[in-house]
C-alpha positions as CSV (number, residue, x, y, z in Angstrom):
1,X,-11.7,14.1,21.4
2,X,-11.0,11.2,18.3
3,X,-8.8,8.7,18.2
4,X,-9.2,8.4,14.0
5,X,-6.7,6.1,12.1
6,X,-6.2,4.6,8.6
7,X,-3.9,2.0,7.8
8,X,-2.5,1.8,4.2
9,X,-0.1,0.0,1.9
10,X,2.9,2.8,2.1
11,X,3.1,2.8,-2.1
12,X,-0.8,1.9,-3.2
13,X,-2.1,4.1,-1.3
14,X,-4.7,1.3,-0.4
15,X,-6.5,1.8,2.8
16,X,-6.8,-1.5,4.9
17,X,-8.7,-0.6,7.5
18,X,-10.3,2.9,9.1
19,X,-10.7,3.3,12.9
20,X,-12.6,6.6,14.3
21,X,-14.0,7.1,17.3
22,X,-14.8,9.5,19.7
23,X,-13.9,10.3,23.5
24,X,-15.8,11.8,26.2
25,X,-13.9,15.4,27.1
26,X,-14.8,15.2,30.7
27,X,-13.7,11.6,30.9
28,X,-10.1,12.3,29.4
29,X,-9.4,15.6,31.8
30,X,-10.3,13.4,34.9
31,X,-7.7,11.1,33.5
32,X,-5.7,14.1,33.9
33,X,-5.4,14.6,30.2
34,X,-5.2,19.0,29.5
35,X,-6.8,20.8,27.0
36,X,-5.0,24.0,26.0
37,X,-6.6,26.9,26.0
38,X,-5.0,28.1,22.4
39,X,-6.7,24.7,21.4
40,X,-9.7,25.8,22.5
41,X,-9.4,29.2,20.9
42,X,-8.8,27.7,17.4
43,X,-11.8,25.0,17.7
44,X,-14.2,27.8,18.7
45,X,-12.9,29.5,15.2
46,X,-14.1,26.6,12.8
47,X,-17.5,25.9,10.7
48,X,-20.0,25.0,12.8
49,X,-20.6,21.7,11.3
50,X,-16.8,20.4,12.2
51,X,-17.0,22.3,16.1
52,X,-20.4,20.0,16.7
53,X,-19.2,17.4,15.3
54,X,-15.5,16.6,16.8
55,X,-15.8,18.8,20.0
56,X,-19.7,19.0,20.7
57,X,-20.1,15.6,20.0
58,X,-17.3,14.5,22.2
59,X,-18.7,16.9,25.6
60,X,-22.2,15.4,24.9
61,X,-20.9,11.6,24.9
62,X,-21.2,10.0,27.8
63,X,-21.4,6.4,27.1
64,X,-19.5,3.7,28.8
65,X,-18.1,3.0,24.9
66,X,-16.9,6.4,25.0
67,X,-14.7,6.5,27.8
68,X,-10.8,7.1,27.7
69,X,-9.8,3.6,28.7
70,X,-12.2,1.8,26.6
71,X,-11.9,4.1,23.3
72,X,-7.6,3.0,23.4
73,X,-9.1,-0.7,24.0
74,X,-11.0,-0.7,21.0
75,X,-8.2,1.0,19.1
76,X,-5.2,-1.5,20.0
77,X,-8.2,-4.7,19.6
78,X,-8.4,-3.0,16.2
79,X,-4.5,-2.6,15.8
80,X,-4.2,-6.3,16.5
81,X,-6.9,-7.7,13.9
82,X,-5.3,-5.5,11.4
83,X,-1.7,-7.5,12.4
84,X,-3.6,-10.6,12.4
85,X,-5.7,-10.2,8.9
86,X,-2.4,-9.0,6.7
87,X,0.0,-11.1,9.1
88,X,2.3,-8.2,10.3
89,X,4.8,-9.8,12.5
90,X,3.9,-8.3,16.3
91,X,8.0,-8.7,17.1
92,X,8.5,-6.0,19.2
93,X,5.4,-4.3,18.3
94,X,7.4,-3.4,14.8
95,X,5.7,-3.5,11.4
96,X,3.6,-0.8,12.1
97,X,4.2,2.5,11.3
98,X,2.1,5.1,12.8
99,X,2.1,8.5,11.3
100,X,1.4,11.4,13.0
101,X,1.4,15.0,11.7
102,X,3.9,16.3,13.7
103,X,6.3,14.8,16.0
104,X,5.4,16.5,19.2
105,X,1.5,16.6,18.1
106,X,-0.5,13.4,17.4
107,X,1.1,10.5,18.4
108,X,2.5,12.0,21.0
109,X,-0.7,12.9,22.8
110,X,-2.3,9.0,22.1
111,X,1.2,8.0,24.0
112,X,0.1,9.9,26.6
113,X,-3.5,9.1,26.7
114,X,-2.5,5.7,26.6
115,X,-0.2,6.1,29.7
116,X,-2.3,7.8,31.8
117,X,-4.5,4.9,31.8
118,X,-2.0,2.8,32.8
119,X,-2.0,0.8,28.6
120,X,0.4,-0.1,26.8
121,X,1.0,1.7,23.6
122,X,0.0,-0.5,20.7
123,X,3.2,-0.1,18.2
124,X,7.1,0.4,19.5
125,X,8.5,4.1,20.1
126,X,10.7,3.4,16.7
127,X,7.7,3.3,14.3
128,X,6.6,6.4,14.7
129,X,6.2,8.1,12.1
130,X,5.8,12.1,10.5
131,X,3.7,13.7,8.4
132,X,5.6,17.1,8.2
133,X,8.6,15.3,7.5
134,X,7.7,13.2,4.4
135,X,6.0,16.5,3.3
136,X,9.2,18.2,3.9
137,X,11.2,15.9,1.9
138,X,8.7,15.9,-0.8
139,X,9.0,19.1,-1.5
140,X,12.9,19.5,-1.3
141,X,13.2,16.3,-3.3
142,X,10.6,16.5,-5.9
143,X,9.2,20.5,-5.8
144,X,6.0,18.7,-4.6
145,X,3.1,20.9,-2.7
146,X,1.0,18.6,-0.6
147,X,-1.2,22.1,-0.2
148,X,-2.4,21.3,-4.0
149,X,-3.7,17.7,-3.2
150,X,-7.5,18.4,-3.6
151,X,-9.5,17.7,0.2
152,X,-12.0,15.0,-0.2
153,X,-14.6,15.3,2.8
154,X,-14.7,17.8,5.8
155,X,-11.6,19.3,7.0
156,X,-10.7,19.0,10.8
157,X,-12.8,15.6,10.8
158,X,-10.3,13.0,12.0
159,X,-11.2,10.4,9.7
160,X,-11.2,12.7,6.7
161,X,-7.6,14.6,7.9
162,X,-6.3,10.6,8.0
163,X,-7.6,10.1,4.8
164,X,-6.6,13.0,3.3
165,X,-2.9,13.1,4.9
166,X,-2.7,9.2,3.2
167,X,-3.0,10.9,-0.2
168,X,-0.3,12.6,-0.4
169,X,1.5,10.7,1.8
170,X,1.6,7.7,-0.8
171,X,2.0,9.8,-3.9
172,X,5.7,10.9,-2.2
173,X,6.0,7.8,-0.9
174,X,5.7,6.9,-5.2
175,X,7.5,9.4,-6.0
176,X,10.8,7.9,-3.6
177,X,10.0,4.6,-4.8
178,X,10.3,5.3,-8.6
179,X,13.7,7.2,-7.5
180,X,15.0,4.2,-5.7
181,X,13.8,1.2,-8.0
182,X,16.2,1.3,-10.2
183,X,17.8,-1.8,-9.5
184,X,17.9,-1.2,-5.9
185,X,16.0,-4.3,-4.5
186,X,16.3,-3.1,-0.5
187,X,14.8,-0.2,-1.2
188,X,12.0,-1.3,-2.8
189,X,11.5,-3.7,-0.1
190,X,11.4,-1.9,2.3
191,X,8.7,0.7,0.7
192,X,6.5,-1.6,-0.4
193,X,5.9,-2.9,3.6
């Protein structure tokens, strides 16, 4: 129902650019596009401010703006000025990391969105990127609880989940770059992209 995305510098933590839009339900299941009915079950279970906003919003919309195939326009338009404005090499579609929070969950289902309407998928396969993981190392590496990391804004909104997600992201993303800087130039390269 949102395509929402924020791209960051990995170790600042500074956000570059925020993308959030909604998509028209009925548009995306005649693309062929499924909603589960367990996903269903767990939207009709949140506050009502977050069900009208992400899922009522999104039955209501019926704007041309709103529609699958132009909603993924405007997001890769947007992925490109981003790769433009802080000069990210498009080789390959690599330099862009796309995280998702978990690997069979988000980016998957944009991949999927994006190949049922016959687009092709903004970044390459091998810069995708997940959430759970880095959380995962996190907390075997450093004993750190991303569940602490205090939730700025409304929970379930897109935008606000990116946001959110980018906070502790970068603070273990830190916390791995003090462990490798000691001396280790590669490393530290490769974070600070």
């Amino acid at each position: 129902t949102t395509i929402a995305y924020a791209q960051t510098r990995t170790v600042t933590g500074k956000i570059l650019g925020e993308f959030d839009e909604h998509i028209n339900v009925r548009n995306s299941v005649g693309h062929g596009l499924k909603i589960d009915g367990s996903t269903m079950e767990w939207w009709f279970k949140q506050q009502d401010k977050v069900y009208n906003d992400v899922f009522i919003k999104a039955i209501l919309l019926d704007t041309e703006d709103s529609k699958l195939e132009q909603v993924l326009n405007k997001f890769t338009n947007w992925i490109s000025s981003l790769k433009i404005k802080y000069g990210i090499s498009d080789t390959y579609k690599t330099n862009m990391n796309v995280f998702g929070n978990g690997i069979l969950a988000d980016n998957k289902w944009i991949q999927q969105a994006y190949k049922v309407c016959n687009l092709d998928v903004p970044w390459h396969f091998t810069q995708d990127r997940d959430v759970r993981t880095l959380t995962d190392l996190g907390a075997r590496l450093f004993n750190y609880d991303y569940k602490k990391v205090t939730f700025e804004g409304t929970p379930h909104n897109a935008l606000d989940d990116c946001r959110h997600q980018i906070k502790y992201c970068c603070e273990i993303y830190k916390k791995l770059y003090e462990l490798c800087s000691t001396g280790n130039t590669r490393t530290k390269e490769f974070l600070d992209k």
